[in-house]
C-alpha positions in Angstrom: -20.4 10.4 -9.3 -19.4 7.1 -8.0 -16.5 5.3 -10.2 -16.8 1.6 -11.5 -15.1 -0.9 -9.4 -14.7 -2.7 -12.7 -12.1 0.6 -14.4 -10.1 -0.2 -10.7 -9.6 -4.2 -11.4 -7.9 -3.5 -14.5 -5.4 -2.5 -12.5 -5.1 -4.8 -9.4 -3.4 -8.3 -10.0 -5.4 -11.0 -9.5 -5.2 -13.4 -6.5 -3.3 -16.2 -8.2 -1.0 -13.8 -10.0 -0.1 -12.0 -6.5 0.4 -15.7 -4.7 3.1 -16.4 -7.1 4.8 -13.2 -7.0 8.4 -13.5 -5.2 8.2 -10.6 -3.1 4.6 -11.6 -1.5 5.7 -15.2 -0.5 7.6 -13.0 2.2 4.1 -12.1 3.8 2.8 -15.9 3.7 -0.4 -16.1 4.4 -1.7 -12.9 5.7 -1.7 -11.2 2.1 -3.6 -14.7 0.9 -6.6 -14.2 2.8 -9.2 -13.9 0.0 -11.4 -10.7 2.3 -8.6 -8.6 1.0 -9.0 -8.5 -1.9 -12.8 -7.5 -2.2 -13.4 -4.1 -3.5 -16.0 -2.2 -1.6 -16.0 1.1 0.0 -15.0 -0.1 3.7 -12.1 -2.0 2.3 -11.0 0.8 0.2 -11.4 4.0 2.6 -9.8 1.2 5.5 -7.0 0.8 3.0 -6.2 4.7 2.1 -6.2 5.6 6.2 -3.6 3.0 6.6 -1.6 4.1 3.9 -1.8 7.7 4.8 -1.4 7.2 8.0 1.9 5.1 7.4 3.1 7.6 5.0 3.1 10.4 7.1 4.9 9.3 10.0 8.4 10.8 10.0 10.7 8.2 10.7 14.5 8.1 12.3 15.7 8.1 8.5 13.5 10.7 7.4 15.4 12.8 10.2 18.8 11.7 9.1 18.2 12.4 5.1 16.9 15.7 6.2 19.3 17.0 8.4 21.9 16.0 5.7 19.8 17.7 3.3 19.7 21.0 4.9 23.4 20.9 6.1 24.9 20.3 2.9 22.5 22.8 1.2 23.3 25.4 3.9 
């Protein structure tokens, strides 16, 4: 049962409202460039990998917290 792209734009910002946010002005241009923010299933599934993929790689503070973690704890 595929889902409406139109229930998902509710929720996105649109272009001009993301341009003027302070915290993307950091990106400049890259985040600008108007093939991102199409929704179709390439974009979307492209999108997820990256995110999971990014998500999941322990990083050198990830270590840290843990080991804190589990010495306090123990």
């Amino acid at each position: 049962m595929p889902v409406p792209k139109k229930y998902f734009r509710k929720f996105l910002p649109s272009h001009e409202a993301f341009k003027q946010s302070r915290w993307a002005r950091w990106f400049g241009g890259w985040l600008h460039h108007p093939n991102l923010w199409h929704l179709n299933r390439h974009s979307v599934s492209g999108g997820v990998a990256i995110g999971l993929f990014t998500g999941l790689i322990p990083t050198a503070a990830n270590d840290r917290r843990s080991f804190a973690g589990s010495a306090v704890t123990r």
